[in-house]
Every structure is written in structure tokens, then in C-alpha cells.
N, C-alpha and C positions, 0 to 999 in steps of 0.2 A: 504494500500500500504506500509505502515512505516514498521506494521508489517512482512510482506515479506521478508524486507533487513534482520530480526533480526536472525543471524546463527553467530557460531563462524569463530573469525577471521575477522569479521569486525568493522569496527570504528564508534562510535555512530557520528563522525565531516562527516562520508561519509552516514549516514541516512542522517543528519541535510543537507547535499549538496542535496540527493534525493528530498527528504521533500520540500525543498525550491523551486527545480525546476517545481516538478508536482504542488504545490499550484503557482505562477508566470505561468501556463502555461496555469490551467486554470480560470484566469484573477482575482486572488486574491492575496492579500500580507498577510505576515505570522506576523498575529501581534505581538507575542514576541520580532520581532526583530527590536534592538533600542529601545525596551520598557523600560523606566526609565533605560538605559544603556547595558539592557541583547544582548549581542553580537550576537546569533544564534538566526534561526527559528522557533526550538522548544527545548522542554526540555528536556533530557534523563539523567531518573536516576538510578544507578547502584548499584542493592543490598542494601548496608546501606543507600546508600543519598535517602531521603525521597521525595524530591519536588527539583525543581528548578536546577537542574542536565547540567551545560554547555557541550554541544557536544566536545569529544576530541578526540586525535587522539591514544588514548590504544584500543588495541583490545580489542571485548567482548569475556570471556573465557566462554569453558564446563563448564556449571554449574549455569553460571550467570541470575537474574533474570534482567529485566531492562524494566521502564516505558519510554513512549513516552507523551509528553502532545502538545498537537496542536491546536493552535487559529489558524483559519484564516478571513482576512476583508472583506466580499465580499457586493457590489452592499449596502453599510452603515449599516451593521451589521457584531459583530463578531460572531463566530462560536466554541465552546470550548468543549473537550472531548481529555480522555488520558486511557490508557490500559496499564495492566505492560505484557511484552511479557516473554517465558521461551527460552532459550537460549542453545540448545541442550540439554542433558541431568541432566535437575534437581533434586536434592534431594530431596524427601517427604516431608520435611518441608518446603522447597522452596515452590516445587506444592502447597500444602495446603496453605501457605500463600497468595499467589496469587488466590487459588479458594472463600477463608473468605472473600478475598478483595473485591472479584466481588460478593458474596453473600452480602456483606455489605453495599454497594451502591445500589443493586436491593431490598432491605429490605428499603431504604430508600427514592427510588422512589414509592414503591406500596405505602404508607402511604401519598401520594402527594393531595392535590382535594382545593376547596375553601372551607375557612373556618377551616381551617385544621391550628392548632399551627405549627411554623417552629419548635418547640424545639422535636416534634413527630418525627422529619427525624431524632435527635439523639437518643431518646430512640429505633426506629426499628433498628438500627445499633448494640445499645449496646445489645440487644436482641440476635442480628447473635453470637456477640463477647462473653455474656455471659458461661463463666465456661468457656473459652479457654484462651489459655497462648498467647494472643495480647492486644494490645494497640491501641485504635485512639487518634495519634499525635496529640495533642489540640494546636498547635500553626499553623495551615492552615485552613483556612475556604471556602465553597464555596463563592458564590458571585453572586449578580443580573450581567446580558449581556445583550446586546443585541447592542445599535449603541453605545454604552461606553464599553468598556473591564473589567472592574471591573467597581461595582455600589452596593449600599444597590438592595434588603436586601443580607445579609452575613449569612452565613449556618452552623452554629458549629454544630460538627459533635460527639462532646465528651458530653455526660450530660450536661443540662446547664437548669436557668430559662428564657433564652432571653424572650421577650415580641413580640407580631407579628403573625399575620394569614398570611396564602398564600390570595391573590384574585385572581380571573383571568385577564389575562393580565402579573401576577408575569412571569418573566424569572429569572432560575436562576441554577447553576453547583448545584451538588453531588458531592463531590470527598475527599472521606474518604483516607485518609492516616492511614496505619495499620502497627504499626510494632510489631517483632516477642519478646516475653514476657511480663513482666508488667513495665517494664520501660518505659516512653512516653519521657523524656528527649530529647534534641536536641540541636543542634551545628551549626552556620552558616560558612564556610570557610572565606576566606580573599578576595574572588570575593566576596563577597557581594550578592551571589546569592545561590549556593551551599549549603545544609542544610542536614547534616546526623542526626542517631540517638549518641548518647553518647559514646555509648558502641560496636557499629560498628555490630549491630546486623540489618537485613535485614528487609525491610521494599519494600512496595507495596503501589501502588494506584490503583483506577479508577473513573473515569468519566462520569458524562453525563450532559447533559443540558436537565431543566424539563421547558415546557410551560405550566400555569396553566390555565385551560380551565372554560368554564362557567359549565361543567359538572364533569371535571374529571383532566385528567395531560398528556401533549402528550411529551415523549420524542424525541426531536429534532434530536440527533446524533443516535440514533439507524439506524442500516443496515435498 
């Protein structure tokens, strides 16, 4: 539905009012908000800001990429998954950032099962990312959900030795933050929430919540 709103000429403060109404309407609240202070419902970030993007009132222009990230609390569980959306007419390197980004989180869902090291969801990433001119942002990590909004285990998404199997029963996000070059750098604004890359270079997400099975791995937010 979020996706929908996203055309130029509208205001990511009049998604976050949409956003807010259809999750309240049908009998959930939108965990972000009031979460350790974050004002809105959910997240929307714009070209450079990489994660944690407050709802404002600039329009989105031709051209603009821009993610949506959405918890909602429903019946004592959260619910977590975010998509970067394209914003009338993008440039190729916009598209193509946004397409690595979705190939790069489903590279790191197949590699999902019991028994399985966490630290495999970064190598099948950096696999996608391998020989191209991106970066995954190493300072966001997934995170265990389910009746707590954040919880171990945590999902580095950049190379790493972390220590840790999936079992079944693990719940827990994907959401590789990618941005465009070799620069992973980053900046948090003066909200305390807001986080671009350095160099104002354009950056993507997505999402999804993986349930680890006694067989396999059933993504949660999939259509």
C-alpha cells in the first residue's frame, strides 16, 4: 500500500499519515513510533540517507529513489520488512542500485536453514556485490523479532567472523543497506535518527523477516 503513495510531488510526512492510518485500522500500532523517541510511523529514506529517514514535508522529486521501512505490533508480535521504491523516472544507476539491493537480501535469504552459520547470510551478499562498484553499510545490522522489536541474534550483513548457527525457532530481519561505490562511511544528522552516507552518494535497502524452520526458512513478509 506504502508503495502506491510513492509518485512525485508527494510528501514522504503524507505516506507516514497513510501508513499510520491503514496499520491503526487494521487493529495494529506502528511500532516505530515513540520508539526510543523516533516521532513517525515508519521510516522513509531519501537517496543518500541510508536507514532511519524521518517523514517530512519536501516533496519527493523525478528521479528520487526512496525506502519505506514498516514494523507493525499486532495480536504481541512485531512484524518488520522495508523496500526502496523508484520515484518516476530513474537513472540506471539509481535502477540498478535498487535491483543489487533486492538481489542482495534474496542471496541472503536462500543460504537461510538450521545449522547454517549467521556469518553465510554475509558472504551470499558479498557474492551478489562482488566486482561491482557498492558497499554494504557495516554500521546496520539485522536483528532477532518477534514479541520484542529488536533482540539477538543480530545479522551483519558486511564480512564478518561472528560466532552463531541459525536453529529453528531463530526469527530474524535481512536488510542489507547498499550504497553506491566503495565508500561505506556514514553520518548520523542532529535528530539522532537520520543517517546518510559521507559523500551524499545514494544508497538502498530491503527487507524481510526469515522464520527458521525444522526443515528449511519460511519468509514471513513475502506477498
Amino acid at each position: 500500500m506504502a508503495g502506491t503513495l510513492v509518485v512525485k510531488g508527494v510528501t514522504t510526512d503524507a505516506i507516514d499519515a497513510r501508513v499510520h492510518d491503514y496499520i491503526i485500522a487494521n487493529g495494529a500500532y506502528p511500532s516505530p513510533l515513540h520508539y526510543s523517541g523516533f516521532p513517525k510511523s515508519c521510516c522513509t529514506s531519501v537517496n543518500n540517507v541510508i536507514v532511519h529517514g524521518i517523514p517530512d514535508t519536501r516533496p519527493l522529486r523525478d528521479g528520487d529513489i526512496v525506502n519505506i521501512d514498516i514494523t507493525v505490533y499486532l495480536d504481541g508480535y512485531h512484524g518488520d520488512t522495508s523496500k526502496t521504491f523508484l520515484v518516476g523516472n530513474v537513472d540506471k544507476i539509481g535502477r540498478d542500485l535498487v535491483q543489487v539491493t533486492e538481489e542482495a537480501v534474496e542471496a541472503g535469504i536462500r543460504v537461510c536453514k538450521p545449522g547454517q552459520p549467521f556469518q553465510q547470510i554475509a558472504k551470499a551478499i558479498h557474492e551478489v556485490l562482488k566486482d561491482k562498484d557498492y558497499t554494504v553499510c557495516p554500521g546496520f545490522t539485522g536483528h532477532g523479532i518477534g514479541t520484542v522489536f529488536h533482540r539477538p541474534p543480530y545479522i551483519c550483513h558486511d564480512r564478518n567472523g561472528e560466532p552463531g548457527v541459525m536453529l529453528p525457532g531463530h526469527c530474524f530481519t535481512i536488510e542489507p543497506a547498499i550504497i553506491k561505490g566503495s565508500n561505506g562511511d556514514f553520518m548520523t544528522f542532529g535528530d539522532n535518527w537520520t543517517t546518510s552516507s559521507t559523500n551524499w552518494a545514494r544508497a538502498a535497502q530491503a527487507e524481510h523477516m526469515v522464520l527458521i524452520t525444522e526443515t528449511g526458512a519460511d519468509v514471513l513478509t513475502r506477498d
